[in-house]
C-alpha positions in Angstrom: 12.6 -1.0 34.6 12.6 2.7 33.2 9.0 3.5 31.9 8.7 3.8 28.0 7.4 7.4 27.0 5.5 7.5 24.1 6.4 10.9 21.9 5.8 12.7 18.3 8.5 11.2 15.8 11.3 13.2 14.7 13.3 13.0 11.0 16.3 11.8 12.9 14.0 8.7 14.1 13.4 7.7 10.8 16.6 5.5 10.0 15.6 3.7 13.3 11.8 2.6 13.0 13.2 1.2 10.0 15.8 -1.1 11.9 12.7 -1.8 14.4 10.4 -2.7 10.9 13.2 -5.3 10.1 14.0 -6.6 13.5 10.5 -7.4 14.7 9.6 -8.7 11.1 12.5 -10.8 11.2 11.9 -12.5 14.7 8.9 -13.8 13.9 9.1 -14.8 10.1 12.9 -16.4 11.2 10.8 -18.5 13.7 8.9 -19.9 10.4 11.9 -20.8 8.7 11.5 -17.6 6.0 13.8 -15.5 4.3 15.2 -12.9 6.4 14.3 -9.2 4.9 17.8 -7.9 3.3 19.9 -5.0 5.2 19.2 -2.4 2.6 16.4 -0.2 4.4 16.1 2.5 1.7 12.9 1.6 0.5 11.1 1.0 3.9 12.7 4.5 4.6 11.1 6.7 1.9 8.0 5.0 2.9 8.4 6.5 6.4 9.6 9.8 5.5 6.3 10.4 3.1 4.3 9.4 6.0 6.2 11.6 8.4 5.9 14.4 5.6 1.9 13.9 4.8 0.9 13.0 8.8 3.7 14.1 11.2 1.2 14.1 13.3 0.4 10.2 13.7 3.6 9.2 13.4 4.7 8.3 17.3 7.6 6.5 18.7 8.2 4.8 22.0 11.6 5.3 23.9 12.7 4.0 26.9 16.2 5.0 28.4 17.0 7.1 25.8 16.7 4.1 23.1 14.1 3.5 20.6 12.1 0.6 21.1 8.5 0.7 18.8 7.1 3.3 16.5 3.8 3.5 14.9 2.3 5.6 12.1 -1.0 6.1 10.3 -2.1 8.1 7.6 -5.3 10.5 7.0 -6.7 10.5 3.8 -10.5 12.4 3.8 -12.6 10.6 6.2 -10.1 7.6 6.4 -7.6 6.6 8.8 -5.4 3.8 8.0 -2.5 2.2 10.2 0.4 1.8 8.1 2.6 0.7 10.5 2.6 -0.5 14.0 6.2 -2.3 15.1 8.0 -3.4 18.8 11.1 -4.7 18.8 11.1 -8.2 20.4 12.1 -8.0 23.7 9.9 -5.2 24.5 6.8 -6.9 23.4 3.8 -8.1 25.6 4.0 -5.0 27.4 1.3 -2.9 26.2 3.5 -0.5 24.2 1.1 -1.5 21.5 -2.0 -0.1 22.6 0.0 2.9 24.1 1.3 3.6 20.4 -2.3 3.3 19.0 -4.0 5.2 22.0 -1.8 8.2 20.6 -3.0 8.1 17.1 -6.4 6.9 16.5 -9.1 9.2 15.9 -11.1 11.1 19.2 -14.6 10.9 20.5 -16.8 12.1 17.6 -14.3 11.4 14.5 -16.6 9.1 11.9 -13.3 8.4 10.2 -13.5 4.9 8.8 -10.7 2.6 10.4 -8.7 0.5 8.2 -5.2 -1.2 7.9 -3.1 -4.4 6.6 -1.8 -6.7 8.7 0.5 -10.1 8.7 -1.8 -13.3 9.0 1.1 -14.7 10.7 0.7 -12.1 13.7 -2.6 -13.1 15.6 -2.0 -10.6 18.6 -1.7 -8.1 16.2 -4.8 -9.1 14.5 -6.5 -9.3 17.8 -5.4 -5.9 19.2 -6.8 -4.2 16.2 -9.7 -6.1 15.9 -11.0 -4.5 19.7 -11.0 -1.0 18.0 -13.7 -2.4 15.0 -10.8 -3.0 12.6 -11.6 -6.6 11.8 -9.6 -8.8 9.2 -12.1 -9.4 6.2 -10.4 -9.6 3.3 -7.0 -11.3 2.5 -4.6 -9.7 0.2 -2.5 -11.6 -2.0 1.5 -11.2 -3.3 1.6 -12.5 -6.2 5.0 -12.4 -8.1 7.3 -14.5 -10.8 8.3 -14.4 -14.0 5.6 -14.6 -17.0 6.5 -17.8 -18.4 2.9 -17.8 -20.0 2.2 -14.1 -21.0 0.2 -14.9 -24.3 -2.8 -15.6 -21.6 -3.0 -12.0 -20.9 -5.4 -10.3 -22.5 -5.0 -7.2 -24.7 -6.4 -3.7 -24.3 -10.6 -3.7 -25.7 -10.5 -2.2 -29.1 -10.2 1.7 -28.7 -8.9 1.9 -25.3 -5.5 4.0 -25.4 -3.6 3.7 -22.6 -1.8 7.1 -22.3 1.4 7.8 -20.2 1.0 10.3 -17.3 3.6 12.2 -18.7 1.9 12.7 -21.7 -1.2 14.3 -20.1 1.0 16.3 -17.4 3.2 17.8 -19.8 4.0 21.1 -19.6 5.1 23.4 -16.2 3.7 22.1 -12.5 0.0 23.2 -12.0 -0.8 23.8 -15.8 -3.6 22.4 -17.4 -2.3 18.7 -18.0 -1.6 18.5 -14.6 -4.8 19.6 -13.5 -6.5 17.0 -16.4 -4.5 14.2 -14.7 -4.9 14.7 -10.6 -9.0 15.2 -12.1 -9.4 12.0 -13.5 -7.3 10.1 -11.0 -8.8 11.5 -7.9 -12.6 10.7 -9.2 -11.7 7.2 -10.2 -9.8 6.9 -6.4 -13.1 8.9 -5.1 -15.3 5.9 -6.7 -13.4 2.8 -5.8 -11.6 3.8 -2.9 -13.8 6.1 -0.9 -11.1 8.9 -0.9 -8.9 10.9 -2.9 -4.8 10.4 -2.3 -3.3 13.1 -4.5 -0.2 13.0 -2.1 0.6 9.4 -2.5 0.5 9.7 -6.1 3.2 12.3 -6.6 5.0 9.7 -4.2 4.5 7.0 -6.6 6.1 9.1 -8.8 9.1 10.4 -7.4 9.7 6.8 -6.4 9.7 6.2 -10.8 6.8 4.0 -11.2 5.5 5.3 -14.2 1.2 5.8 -14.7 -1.1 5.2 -17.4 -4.3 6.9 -17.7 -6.9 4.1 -20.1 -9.3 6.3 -21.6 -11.9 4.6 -24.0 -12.8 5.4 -27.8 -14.6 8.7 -26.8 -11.9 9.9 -24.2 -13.8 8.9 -21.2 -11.0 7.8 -18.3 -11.5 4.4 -17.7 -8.6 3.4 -15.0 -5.3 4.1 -14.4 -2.3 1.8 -12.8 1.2 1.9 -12.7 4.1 -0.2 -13.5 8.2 0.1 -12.2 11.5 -0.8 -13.4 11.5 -2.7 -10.4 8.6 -4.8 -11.2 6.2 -4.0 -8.9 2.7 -3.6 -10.4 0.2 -1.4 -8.5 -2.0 0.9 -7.9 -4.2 -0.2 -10.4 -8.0 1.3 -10.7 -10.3 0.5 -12.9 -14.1 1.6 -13.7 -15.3 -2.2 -14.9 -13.9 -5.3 -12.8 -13.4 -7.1 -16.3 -10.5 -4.4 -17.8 -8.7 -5.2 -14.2 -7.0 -8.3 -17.0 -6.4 -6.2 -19.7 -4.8 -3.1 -18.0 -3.0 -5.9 -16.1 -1.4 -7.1 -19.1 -0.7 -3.7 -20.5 1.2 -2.7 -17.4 3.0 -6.5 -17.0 4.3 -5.8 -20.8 4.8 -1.8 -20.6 8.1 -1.5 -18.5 11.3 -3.6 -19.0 11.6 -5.3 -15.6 14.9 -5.5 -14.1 13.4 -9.0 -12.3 10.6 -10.6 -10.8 7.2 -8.8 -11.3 5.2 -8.8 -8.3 1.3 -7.3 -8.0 -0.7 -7.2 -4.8 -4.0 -8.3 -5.4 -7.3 -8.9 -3.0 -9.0 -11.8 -2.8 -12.3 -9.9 -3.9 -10.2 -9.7 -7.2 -10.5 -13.7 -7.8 -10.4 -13.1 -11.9 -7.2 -11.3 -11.3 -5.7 -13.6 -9.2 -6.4 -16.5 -11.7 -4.9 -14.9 -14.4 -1.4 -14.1 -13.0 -1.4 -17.6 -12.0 -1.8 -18.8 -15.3 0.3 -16.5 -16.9 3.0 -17.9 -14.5 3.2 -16.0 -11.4 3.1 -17.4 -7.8 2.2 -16.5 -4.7 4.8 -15.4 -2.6 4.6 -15.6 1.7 1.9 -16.1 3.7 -1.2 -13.3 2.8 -1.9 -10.1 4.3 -5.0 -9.3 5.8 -7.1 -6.0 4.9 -9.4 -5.0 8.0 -11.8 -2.1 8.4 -14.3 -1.2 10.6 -17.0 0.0 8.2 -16.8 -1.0 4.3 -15.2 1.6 2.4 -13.9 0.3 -0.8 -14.5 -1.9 -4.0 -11.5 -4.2 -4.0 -12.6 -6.3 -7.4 -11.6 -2.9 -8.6 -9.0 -1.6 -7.2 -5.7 -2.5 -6.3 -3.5 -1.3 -4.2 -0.1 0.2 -3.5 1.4 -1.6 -0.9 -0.2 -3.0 2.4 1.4 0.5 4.2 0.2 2.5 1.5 -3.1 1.8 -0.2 
């Protein structure tokens, strides 16, 4: 068999890791009797190309004969490095193309970057191969989504908290002053519960359309931020005192007309938060992700995050 040579992605890979995401997600959820992930790739695909723009670096495929046959990719954010994504298709797996992958991305000798990423806790060997490089599963994180058949349990915004659309604050030409009030105030509160600052993925957030709300209290002080999408998806959400995590909840869950279902993705360190979508009628959906790290880095009774490929 012709050896697999591990190389620095291209663009013109992009469209393919994609069909390897879906493939290998496929073979293994298909095997316990779950829905297959649809054909349309275009959101896995923007995904990939902001993490091929922001880190073209540690984004690596595998090829062997000419054909694509695994991909990973991990982002830098400040002193932390997180696998976003790590897929072989099928029949090339069990052959160490895994650990090649990883081998070409982690961190060198000397780096103190924390390690971090999210993982399926229906893929053990996964879990295990990560696990060997300090990045233990230790916190499960949770989809839940539905429909609010219950919304009057949601609590509303404290009295005097405002929550202000980012466009409101950002208005005005690129760099100005709003814009340079709102990347402030985000990047401390992501400094403070998340360890780093993620300017990047924010203006991705936002080209994407989910639309951000700074909560500032009576005296102006910024209290968290989150956004919501026509979508539905919920998320990030930040927020200086675990017990607004409800009330910004319920802001965002009313804030933007939902084409359907309305999905959040919540830690388990967020139990309060994971109670109350319950109640107000959401469910969980699949089996839960697992967040692992090598080295505590962030407060997740406070923050939420994007996606497990993006936190």
């Amino acid at each position: 068999m012709i050896e697999a040579s591990i190389r620095a992605a291209t663009a013109a890979d992009i469209p393919t890791c994609a069909e390897i995401w879906r493939e290998s997600i496929n073979d293994y959820t298909g095997r316990l009797n779950q829905h297959p992930i649809p054909d349309d790739l275009g959101r896995i695909i923007r995904l990939h190309q902001h993490l091929f723009a922001t880190d073209p670096g540690l984004f690596v495929v595998a090829e062997r004969g000419g054909r694509l046959v695994a991909f990973a990719a991990a982002l830098r954010r400040e002193r932390l490095w997180f696998l976003s994504m790590c897929f072989v298709r099928p029949a090339e797996q069990a052959r160490g193309l895994g650990r090649q992958l990883l081998a070409a991305i982690l961190p060198g000798p000397g780096d103190d970057a924390v390690l971090a990423t999210a993982t399926d806790s229906a893929q053990p060997i996964s879990n295990a191969l990560y696990s060997r490089y300090g990045i233990v599963p230790r916190l499960p994180l949770l989809s839940v989504s539905g429909y609010l058949t219950n919304p009057d349990v949601l609590p509303g915004l404290p009295a005097g908290m405002a929550a202000v659309p980012f466009e409101t604050i950002a208005a005005g030409p690129p760099g100005g002053a709003g814009h340079l009030e709102l990347t402030t105030a985000v990047d401390a509160l992501d400094r403070e519960l998340l360890g780093v600052a993620h300017p990047q993925d924010h203006r991705f957030l936002r080209t994407e359309g989910r639309h951000g709300y700074l909560y500032r209290d009576a005296i102006g002080a910024t209290q968290g931020y989150g956004y919501a999408w026509e979508t539905g998806r919920i998320g990030p959400v930040a927020v200086r005192d675990a017990a607004l995590a409800g009330p910004v909840l319920g802001h965002l869950l009313r804030a933007v007309q939902s084409r359907g279902a309305q999905a959040v993705w919540v830690p388990g360190a967020a139990g309060a938060v994971v109670e109350l979508l319950l109640a107000a009628g959401l469910r969980f959906e699949d089996f839960p992700i697992l967040l692992g790290w090598n080295r505590p880095f962030a407060d997740f009774e406070r923050y939420l995050p994007i996606s497990p490929g993006l936190l």
